[in-house]
N, C-alpha and C positions, 0 to 999 in steps of 0.2 A: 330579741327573739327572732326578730323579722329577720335583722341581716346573718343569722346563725342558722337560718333556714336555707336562705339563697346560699351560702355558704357549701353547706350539705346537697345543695342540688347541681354546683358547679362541680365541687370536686370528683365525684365520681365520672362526668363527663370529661375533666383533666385527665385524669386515669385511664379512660378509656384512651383517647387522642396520645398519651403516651406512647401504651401500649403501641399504637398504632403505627407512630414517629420511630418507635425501635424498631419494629418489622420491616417496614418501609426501608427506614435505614439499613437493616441489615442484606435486602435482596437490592437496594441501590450498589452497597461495596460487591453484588455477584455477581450482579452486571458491568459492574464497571473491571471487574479480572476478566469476564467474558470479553469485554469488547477489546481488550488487551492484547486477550489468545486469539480471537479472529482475527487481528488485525494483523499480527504476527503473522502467523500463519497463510494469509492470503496473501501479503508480502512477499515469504520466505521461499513459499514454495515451487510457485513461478508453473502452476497446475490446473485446472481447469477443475473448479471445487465450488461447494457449494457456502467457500468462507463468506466470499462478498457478502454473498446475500442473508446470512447469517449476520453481519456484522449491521448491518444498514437496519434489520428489523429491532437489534437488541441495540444499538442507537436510538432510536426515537424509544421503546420502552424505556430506558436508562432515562431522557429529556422527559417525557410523563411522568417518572417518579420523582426524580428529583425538583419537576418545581410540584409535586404536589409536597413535598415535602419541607418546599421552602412556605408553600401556603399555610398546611400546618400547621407549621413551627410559628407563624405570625400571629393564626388566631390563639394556639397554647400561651402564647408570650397576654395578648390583650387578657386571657383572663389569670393568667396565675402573675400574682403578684411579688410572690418570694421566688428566689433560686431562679431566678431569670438567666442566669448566665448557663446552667445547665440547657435550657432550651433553647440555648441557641447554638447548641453541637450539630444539629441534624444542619443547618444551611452552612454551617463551618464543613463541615463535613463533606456535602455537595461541591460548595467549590473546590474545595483541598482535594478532593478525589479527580476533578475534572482538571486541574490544572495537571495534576500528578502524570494523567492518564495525557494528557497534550505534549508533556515533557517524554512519558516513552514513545510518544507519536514520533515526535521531532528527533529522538534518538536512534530510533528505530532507521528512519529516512535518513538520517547521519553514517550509521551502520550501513546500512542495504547499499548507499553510494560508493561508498568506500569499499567492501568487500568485493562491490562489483565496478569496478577502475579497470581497465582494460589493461593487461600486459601479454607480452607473448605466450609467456610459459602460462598463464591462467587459459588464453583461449585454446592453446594446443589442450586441455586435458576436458574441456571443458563440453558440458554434452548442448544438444543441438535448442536447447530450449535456454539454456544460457547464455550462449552465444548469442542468443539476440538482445540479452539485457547488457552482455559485454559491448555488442556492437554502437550501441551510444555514445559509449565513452570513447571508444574507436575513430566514431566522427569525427569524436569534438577534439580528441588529440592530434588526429594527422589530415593533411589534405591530399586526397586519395587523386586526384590531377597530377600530383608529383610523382605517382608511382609507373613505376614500369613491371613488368612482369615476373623478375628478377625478385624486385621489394614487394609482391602482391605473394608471392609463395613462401619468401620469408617471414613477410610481417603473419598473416593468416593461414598459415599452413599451404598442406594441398587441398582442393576444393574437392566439393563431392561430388560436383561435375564440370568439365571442361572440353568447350564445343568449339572449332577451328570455324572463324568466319570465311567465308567465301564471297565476295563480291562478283556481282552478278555484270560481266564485261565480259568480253571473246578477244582473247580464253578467258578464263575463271583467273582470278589472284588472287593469292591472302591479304584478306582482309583485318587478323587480329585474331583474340580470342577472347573465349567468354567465361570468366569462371562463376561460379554457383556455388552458395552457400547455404546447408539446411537450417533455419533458422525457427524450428521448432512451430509449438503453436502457442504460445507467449503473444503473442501481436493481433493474430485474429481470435484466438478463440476456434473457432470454427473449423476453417481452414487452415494448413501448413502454410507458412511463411520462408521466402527467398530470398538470400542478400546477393544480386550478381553485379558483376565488374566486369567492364567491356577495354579491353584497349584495341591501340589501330595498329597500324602494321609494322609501322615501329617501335610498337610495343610499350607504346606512354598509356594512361587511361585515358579511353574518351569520355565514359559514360558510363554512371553507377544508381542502381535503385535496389529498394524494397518493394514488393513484389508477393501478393500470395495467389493460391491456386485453388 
């Protein structure tokens, strides 16, 4: 009678903790399509939004439920002694979602690099806050010391600004020139961003930075 009593006084507390492990479970799989679409999203859009910060907060919610979920699921396991293998869907599940959610992480950054590979015909159409994600890849494929002025208009168009150096002798000589590129606000946040190109009077490059205002 005794163990038919403790019996009856566990199982209702299973029940409950069920219940609990499904809800759980269920706003674990929202947050973890949430943390998805922010991520996406604050990726994609290359905007000054409020995904980050979205994603960072529904981050550690997601890390809170799921190991509460894996806690849980430990103590439901110690007391139910049948159908074990059903409770332990909720920490299957946690992981299975987290790895899942790492693999579009990692696709995602696969995509985004790829999409944004620098070629001419891409930066010619491409607007001023893209061009700065294009200009990475710009780096990393050409070394801009090799250009002349000739290959600075072809490779990256015409610039949005272009200033005649003057070197300050008697009389004045040309110096080179400067071309300026808007590079949107992708880089600061805050402030507009500059990509500008210097060459000299023979029209090699001398000198190239990033730049904001």
């Amino acid at each position: 009678m005794q163990a038919n009593d403790k019996v009856d006084q566990i199982t209702p507390k299973i029940s409950t903790l069920t219940i609990v492990l499904a809800f759980l479970s269920f706003l674990f799989v929202v947050l973890a399509c949430l943390l998805m679409y922010f991520y996406h999203m604050a990726v994609w859009t290359l905007i000054v939004n409020f995904q980050i910060i979205y994603f960072v907060w529904v981050l550690i919610f997601a890390l809170a439920v799921g190991l509460l979920i894996i806690i849980l699921s430990g103590v439901t396991m110690r007391k139910e002694k049948n159908g074990n293998k059903l409770v332990l869907l909720p920490p299957f599940l946690v992981v299975g979602l987290a790895i899942f959610s790492m693999s579009f992480g990692l696709f995602e950054k696969f995509a985004y690099e790829r999409h944004y590979t620098f070629s001419v015909e891409k930066w010619a159409v491409a607007s001023s806050d893209e061009r700065s994600v294009y200009l990475d890849s710009f780096l990393e494929q050409y070394d801009l010391y090799t250009f002349n002025d000739q290959m600075i208009v072809a490779t990256l168009d015409e610039p949005d600004e272009k200033r005649t150096i003057e070197l300050q002798t008697d009389p004045v000589q040309f110096g080179g020139y400067s071309y300026v590129y808007d590079l949107g606000f992708v880089r600061d946040y805050m402030d507009p961003s500059f990509f500008e190109i210097t060459t000299d009077q023979s029209g090699v490059v001398s000198y190239y930075h990033i730049y904001s205002t």
